[in-house]
MIMI-803372 format. One record per atom (N, C-alpha, C): z, y, x negated. Coordinates in steps of 0.1 Angstrom, whole numbers, plus 2048, in hexadecimal, padded with zeros to 3 digits. Layout:
// residues N
ZYX;...
***
This chain:
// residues 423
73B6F8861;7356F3855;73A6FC84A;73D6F5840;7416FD830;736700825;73870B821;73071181A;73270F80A;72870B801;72F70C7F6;7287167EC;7317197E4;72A7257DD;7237207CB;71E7247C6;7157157BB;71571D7B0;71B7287AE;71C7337A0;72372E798;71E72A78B;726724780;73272B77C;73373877F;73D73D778;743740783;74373F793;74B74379C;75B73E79B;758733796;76B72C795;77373578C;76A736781;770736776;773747779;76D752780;77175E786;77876178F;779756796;78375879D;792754796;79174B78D;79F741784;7A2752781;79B757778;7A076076F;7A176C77E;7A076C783;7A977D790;7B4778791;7B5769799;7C1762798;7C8766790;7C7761785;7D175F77A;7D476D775;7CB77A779;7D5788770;7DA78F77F;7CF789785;7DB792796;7E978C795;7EB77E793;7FB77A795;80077C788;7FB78277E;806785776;807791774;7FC79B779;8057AC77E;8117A7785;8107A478E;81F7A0794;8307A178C;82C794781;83079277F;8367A1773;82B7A476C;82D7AF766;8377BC76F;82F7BE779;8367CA781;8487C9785;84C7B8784;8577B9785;85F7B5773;8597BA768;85F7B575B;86A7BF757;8697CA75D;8747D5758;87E7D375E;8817C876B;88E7CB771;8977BE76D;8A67C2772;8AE7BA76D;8B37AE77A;8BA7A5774;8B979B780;8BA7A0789;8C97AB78C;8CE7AE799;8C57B57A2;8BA7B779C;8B17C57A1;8A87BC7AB;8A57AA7AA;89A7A37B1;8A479E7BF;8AE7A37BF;8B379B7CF;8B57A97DB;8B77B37D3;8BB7C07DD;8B17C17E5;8BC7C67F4;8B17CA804;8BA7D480C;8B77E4802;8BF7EE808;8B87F3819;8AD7F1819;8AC7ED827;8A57E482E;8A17E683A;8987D783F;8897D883A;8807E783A;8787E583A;8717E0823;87B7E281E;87C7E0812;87F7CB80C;8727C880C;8787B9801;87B7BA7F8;8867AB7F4;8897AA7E6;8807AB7DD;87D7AB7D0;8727A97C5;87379B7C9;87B7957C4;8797877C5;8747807D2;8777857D9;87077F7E6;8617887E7;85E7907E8;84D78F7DF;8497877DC;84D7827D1;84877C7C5;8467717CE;8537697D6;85075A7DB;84875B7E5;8477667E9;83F7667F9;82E7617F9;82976E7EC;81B76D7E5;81875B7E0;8237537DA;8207487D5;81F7417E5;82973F7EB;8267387FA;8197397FD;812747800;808747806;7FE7417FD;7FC73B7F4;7F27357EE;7F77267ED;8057267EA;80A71B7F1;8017117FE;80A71980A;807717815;7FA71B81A;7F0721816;7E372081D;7D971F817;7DC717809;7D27107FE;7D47007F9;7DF7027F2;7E16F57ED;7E36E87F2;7EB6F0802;7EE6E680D;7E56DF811;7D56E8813;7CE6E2819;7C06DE810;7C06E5803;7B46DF7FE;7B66D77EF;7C66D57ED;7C76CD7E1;7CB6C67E5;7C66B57DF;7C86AA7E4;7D76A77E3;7DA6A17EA;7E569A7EC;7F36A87EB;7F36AB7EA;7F96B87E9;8056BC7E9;8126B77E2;8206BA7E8;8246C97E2;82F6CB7F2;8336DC7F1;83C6D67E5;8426E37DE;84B6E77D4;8576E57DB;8576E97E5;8686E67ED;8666EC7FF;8636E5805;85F6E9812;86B6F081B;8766F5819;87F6FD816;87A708811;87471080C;86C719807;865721810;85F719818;854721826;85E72182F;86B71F82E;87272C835;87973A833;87973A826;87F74881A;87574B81C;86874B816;85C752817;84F75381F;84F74B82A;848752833;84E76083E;84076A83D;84477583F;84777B850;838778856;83577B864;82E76E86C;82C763862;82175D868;827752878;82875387F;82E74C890;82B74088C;81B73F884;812735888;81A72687B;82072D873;828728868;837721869;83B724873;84771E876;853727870;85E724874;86E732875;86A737866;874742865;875745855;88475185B;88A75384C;89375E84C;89176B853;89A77185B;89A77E85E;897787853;88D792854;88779D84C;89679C844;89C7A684B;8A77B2845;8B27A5841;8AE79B83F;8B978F839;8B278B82C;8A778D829;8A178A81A;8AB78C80F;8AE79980F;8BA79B806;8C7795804;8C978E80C;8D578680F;8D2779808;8C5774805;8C67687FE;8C67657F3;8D17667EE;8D27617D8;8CE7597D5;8CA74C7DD;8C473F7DB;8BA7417E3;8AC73A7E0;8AB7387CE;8AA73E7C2;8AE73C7B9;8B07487AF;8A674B7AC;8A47577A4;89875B79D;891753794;89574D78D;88C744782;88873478D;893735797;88972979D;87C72D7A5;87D73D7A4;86C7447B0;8647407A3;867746799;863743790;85C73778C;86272E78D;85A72378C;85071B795;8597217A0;84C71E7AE;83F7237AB;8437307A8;8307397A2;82872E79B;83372D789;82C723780;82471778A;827710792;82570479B;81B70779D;8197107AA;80E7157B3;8027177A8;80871F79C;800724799;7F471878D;7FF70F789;7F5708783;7ED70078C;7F16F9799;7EA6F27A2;7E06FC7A3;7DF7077AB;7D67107AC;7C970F7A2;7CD70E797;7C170D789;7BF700789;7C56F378A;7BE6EF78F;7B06E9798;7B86EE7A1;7AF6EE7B1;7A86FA7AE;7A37007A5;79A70B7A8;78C70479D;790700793;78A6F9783;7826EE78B;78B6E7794;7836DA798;7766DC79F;7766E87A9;76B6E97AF;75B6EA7AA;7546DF7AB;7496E07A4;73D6ED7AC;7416ED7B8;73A6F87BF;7456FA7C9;7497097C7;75570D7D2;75170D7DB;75870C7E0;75970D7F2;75B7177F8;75171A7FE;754727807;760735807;768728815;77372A817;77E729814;77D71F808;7897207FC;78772F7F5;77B7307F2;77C73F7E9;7827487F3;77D74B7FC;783756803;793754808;79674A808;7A574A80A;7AE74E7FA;7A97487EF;7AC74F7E4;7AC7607E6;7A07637EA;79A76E7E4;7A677B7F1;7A876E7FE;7B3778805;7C47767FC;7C376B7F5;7D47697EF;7D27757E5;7C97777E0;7C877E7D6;7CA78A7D9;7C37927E3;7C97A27E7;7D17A17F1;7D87967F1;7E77967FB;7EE79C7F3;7EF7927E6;7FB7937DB;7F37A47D6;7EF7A97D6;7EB7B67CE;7F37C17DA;7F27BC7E8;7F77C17F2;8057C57ED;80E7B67EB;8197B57E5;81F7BF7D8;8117BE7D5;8187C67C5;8187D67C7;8127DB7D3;8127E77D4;8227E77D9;8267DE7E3;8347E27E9;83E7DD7E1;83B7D47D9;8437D27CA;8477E07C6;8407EA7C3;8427F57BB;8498027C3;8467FE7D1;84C8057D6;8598047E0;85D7F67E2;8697F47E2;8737F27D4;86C7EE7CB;8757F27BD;87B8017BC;8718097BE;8788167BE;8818187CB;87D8107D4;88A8187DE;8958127DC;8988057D6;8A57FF7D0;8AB7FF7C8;89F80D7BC;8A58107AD;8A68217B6;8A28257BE;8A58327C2;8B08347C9;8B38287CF;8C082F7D9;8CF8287D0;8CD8277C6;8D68267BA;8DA82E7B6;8E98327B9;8EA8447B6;8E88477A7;8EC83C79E;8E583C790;8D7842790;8CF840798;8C3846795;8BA83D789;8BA831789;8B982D77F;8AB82C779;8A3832771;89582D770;88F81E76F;87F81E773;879810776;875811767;871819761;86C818757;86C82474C;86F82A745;87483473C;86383A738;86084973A;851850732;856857736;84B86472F;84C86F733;84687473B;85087F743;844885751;83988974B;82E88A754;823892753;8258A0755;81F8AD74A;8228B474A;81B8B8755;81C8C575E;8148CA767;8108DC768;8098E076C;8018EE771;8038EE77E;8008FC781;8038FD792;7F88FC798;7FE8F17A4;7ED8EC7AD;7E48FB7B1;7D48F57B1;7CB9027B3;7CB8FF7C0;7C690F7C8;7D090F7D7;7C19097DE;7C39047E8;7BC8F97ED;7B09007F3;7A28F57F6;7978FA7F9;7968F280A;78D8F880D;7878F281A;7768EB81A;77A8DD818;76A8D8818;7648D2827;7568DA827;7548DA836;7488CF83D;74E8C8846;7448BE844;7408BF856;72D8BB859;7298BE866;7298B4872;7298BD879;7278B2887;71E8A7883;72389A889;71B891884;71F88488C;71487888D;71586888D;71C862882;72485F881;725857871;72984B875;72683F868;729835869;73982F861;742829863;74E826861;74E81685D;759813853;75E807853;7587FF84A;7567F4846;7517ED835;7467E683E;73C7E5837;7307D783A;72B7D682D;7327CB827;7287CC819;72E7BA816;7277B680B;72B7A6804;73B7A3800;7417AE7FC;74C7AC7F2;75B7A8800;7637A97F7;76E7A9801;7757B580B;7767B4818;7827BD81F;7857B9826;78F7BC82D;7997B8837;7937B9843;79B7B2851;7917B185D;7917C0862;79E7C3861;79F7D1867;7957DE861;78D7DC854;7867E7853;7767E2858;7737D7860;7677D1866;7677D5876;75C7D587C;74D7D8873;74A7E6874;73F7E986E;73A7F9867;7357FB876;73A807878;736807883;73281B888;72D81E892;72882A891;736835899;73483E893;74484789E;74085A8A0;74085B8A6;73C86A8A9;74687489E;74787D899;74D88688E;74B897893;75189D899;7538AD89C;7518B188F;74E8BA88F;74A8C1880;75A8C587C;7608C886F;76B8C686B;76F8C885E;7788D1857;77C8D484B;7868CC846;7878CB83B;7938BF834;7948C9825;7A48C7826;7A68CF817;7A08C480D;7A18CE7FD;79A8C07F2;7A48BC7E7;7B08C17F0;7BF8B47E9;7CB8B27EF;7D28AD7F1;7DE8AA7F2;7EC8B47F5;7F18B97FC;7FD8BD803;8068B77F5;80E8C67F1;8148C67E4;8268C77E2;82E8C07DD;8398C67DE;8408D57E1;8378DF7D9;8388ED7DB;8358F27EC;82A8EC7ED;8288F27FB;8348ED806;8348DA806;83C8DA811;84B8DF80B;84C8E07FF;85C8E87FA;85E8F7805;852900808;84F90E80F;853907820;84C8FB825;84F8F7830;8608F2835;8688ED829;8758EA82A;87D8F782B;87B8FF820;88090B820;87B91782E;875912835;87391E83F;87A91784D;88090D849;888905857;87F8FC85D;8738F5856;86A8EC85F;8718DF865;87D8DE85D;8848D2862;8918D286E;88E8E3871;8958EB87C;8918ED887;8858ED883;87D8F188F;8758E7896;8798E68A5;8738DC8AC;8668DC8AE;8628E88B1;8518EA8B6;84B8E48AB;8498E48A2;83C8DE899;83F8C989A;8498C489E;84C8BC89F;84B8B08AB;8418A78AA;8408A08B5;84989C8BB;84F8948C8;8588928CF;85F88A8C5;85987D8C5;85E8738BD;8688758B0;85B87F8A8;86188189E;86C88989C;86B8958AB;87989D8A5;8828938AB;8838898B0;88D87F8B4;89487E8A6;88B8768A0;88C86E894;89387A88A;88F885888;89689287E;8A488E885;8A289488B;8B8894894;8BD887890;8B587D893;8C0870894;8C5871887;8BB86D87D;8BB86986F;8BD875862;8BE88486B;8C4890860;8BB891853;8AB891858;8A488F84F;8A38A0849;8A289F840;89F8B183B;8958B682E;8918A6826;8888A881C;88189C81E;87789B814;87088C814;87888180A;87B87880C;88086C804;87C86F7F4;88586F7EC;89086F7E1;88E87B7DF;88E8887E6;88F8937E3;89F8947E0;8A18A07D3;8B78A27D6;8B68B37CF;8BB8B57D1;8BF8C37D0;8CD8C37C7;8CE8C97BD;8D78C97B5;8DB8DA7A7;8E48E17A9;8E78EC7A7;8DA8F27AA;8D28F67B4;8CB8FA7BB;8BE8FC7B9;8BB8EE7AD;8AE8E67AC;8AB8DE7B2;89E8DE7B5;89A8D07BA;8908C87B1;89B8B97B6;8958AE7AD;88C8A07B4;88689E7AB;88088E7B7;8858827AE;8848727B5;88786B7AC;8798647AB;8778617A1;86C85779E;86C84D796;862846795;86783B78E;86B83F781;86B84677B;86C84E770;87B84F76F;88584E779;88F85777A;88D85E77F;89D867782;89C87378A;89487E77F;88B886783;88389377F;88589F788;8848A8780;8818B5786;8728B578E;8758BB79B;86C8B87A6;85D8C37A1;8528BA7A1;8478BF79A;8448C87AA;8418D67A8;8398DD7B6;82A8D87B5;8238D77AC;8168D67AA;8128C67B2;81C8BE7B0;8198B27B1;8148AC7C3;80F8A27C6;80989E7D3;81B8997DB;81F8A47E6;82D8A07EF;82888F7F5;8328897EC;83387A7F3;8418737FD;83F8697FD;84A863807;84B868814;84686E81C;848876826;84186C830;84B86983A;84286784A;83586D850;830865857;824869860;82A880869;837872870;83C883875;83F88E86C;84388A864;84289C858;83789D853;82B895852;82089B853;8188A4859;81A89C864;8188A4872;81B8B0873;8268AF873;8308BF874;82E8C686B;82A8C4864;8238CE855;8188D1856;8108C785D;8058D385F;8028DA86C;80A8D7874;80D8DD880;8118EA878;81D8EA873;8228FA86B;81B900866;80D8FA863;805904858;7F6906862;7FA904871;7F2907877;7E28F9879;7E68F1872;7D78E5870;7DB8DA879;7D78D2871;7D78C4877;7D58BA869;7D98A886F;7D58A0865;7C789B866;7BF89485E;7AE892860;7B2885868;7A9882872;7A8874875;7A786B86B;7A385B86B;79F85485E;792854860;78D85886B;77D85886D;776864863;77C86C863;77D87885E;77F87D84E;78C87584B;78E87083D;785865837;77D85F83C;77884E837;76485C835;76486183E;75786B83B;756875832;76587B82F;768881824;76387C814;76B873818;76E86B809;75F864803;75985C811;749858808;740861805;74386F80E;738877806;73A87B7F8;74D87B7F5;7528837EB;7538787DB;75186D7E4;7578657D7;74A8597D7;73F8597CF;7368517D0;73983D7CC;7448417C0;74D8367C0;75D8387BB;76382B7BE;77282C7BA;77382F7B4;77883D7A9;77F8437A2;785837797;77E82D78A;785825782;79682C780;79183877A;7A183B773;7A384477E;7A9843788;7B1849793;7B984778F;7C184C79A;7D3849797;7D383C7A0;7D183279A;7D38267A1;7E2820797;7E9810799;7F480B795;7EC80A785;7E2808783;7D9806775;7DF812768;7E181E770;7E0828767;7F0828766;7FC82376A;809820768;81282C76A;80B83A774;80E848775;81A84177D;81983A78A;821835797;82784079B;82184C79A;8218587A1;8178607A4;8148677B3;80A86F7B1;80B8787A8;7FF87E7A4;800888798;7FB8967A0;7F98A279B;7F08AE79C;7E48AF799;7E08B57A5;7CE8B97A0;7C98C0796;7C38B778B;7C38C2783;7B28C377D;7A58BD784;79B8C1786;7938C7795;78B8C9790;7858D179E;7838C67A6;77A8BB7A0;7728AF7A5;7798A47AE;7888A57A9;78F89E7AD;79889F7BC;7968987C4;79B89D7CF;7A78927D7;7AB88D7CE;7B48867D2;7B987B7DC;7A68747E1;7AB86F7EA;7A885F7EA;7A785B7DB;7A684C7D9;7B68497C9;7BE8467D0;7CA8497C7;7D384F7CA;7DD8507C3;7E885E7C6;7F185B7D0;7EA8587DA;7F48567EA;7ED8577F0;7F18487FC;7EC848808;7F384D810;7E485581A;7E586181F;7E785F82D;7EE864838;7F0861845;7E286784D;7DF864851;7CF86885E;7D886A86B;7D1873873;7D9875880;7D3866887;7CE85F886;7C785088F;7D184688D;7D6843897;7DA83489F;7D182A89A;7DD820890;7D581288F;7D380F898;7C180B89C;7BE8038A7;7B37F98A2;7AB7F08AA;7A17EA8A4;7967F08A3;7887F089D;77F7F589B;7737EC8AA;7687F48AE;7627E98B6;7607DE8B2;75E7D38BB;75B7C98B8;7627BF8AA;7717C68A8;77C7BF8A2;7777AF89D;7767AD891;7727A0891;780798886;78A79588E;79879288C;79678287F;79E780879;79A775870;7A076A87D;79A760879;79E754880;7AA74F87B;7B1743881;7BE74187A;7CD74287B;7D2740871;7DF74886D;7DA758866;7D575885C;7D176685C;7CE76F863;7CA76C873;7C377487A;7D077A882;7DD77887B;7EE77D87B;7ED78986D;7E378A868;7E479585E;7E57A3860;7DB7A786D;7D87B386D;7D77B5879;7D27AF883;7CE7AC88F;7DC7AF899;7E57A9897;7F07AB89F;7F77B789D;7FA7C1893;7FE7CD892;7F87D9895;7EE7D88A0;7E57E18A4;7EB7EA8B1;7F87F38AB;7FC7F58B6;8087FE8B1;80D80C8B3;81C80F8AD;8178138A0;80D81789E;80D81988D;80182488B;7FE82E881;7F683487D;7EF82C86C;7E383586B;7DB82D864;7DE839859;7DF82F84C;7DE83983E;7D0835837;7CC83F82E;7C383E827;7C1841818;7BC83C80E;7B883F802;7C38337F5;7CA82C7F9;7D28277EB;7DB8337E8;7E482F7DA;7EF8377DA;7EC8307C8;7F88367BE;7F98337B0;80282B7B2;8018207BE;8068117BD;7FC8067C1;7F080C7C7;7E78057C4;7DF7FF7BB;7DE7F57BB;7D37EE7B0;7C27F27B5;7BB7F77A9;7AF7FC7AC;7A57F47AF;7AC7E57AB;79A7E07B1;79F7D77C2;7AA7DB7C3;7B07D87D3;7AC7E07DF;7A57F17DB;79F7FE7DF;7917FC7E4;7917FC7EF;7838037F7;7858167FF;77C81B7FF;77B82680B;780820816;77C81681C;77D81282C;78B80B82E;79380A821;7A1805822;7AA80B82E;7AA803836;7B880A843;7C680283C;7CF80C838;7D980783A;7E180B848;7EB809848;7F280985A;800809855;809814858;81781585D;820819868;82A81586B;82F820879;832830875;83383987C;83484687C;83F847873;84B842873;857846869;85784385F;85183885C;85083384A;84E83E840;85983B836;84E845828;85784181A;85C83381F;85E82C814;854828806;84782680D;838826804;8348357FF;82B8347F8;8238457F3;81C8467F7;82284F803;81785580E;81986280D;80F86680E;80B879811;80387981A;7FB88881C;7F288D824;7EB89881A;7E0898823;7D58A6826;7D58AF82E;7D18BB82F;7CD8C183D;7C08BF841;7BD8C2850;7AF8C5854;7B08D0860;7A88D3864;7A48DD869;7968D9876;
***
């Protein structure tokens, strides 16, 4: 049975998320030049442009298809370029072949949006009492594409970074910086705690349901692992040295000749990072990003600690942060770098970079998986991956909960990921 919802203004608030979520989008990609929407310097990196068409598909394909009348696709050729993972969807392009497709050009994704997007206003305007399930399928297209626009900003940079040009996303000035204050230990007790979201608003299946978890009593620094510091861990041979190094990962060092974190360069015997900014002189103060699960690891193995669980991190954070941080370093404030600590209050763990937890994505009890095609969102990748925490300065801040699990495999650190210590 369908549920409808009877709020006079419910359409008309959701019309308007719609309509400025998909045109961050479109904003986030306005600085680049054509050639910049088809590049795929690797597999796990999409085109801009295939973003863009992917986000319109899914509203495409799991809205208009089914709840606007009569409903013809834009070009049914299409849900095979842009569908991503879904089995339940039928074939689509190989990942690491996205890049290889010049057709269709950009101004025709372009127009596909315009399409979707005025049907969409449509079919949203008409409802005299929404429907349930229509909202919430909006309300999932909606923090899909916000999903998108975080990896929007961070495959741009790996396509404008591995450009020996070095070419900037966007021209400002750095933020000037002070040297980080040297870190504290905040101590929290043995305890029951309760984990995971139960409330009215939106979250994903994977942070359901709240549930209770036992907690060892437990210290957590109150910021962020700093260029300067892991700069002390490079220079003492940490990338030499096997012992601080899990199996896997010292695999992974040897194969791949890893020696710094991603767009670190060394130059007349500076070191520089690239950011969207262009290449900069490498801030020590600043929060050490790009780095793998395993050089996290191994860093804090070096310094004698450990990383916090997310059970651990998700306990931190509610006691420390009573709400989301408005002006964090979220994609809002347009830093698209972590920055330096530079109040006491501030502890860096809603913003800045998502943070690696020593916990294995798994399900929470009693998993309550979406039904569906969606229930291919989250549900199937529970396996091969560790859980990150907190957003990053590519997240969008009203996309942010505490109970947000994101999930990557151990070698990734093409995203802005950092860490903490814990103890």
């Amino acid at each position: 049975m369908t549920v409808s919802i009877s709020f006079s203004n419910q359409a008309e608030t959701l019309l308007r998320a719609y309509q400025t979520i998909r045109q961050q989008s479109i904003d986030l990609c306005a600085p680049l030049k054509p050639e910049d929407y088809v590049v795929q310097p690797m597999e796990d990196i999409s085109p801009p442009k295939w973003h863009l068409g992917h986000v319109t598909w899914f509203f495409e394909n799991f809205i208009l298809a089914d709840y606007y009348p009569d409903y013809q696709l834009y070009d049914e050729r299409l849900n095979y370029f842009f569908n991503s993972y879904y089995e339940s969807q039928g074939p689509r392009i190989m990942r690491s072949m996205r890049g290889n497709m010049t057709r269709p050009p950009v101004e025709e994704v372009l127009a596909y949006r315009t399409h979707v997007d005025e049907k969409m206003a449509e079919l949203i305007t008409r409802q005299k009492a929404l429907d349930s399930k229509l909202h919430m399928l909006v309300t999932v297209g909606l923090q899909h594409e916000q999903q998108h626009q975080e990896l929007l900003l961070t495959d741009i940079k790996y396509i404008l970074g591995n450009n020996p040009l070095h070419p900037a996303y966007r021209e400002q000035q750095p933020t000037a910086s002070s040297p980080a204050p040297a870190p504290q230990w905040i101590s929290f007790p043995e305890q029951v705690a309760e984990v995971g979201y139960d409330g009215p608003e939106f979250s994903w299946d994977n942070e359901r349901p709240r549930h209770k978890t036992y907690i060892h009593s437990f210290d957590i620094q109150d910021r962020l692992v700093t260029n300067g510091e892991f700069l002390e861990f490079i220079k003492a041979g940490g990338y030499e040295q096997f012992e601080h190094w899990l199996s896997d990962g010292w695999n992974w060092v040897k194969q791949l000749q890893q020696h710094t974190p991603v767009y670190w360069y060394r130059e007349d015997g500076k070191w520089y990072e690239y950011t969207l900014n262009g290449l900069q002189p490498l801030v020590l103060s600043a929060p050490v990003t790009h780095v793998s699960y395993y050089e996290a690891d191994a860093y804090a193995r070096w310094k004698g600690y450990r990383l916090p669980t997310e059970q651990e991190w998700e306990v931190a954070c509610a006691e420390l942060y009573p709400d989301i941080p408005a002006d964090g370093n979220f994609v809002e404030g347009a830093a698209f770098h972590p920055l330096p600590k530079i109040i006491s209050d501030d502890y860096q763990m809603l913003g800045h970079l998502w943070e690696w937890t020593g916990s294995a994505y798994l399900p929470y009890p009693n998993y309550p998986r979406f039904e569906g095609a969606l229930g291919e969102y989250n549900g199937k990748f529970m396996v091969n991956q560790m859980v990150l925490r907190g957003g990053s300065c590519a997240t969008p801040f009203s996309h942010m909960r505490l109970t947000y699990r994101n999930f990557f495999q151990p070698e990734k650190r093409w995203q802005f990921t950092g860490f903490r210590l814990a103890r």
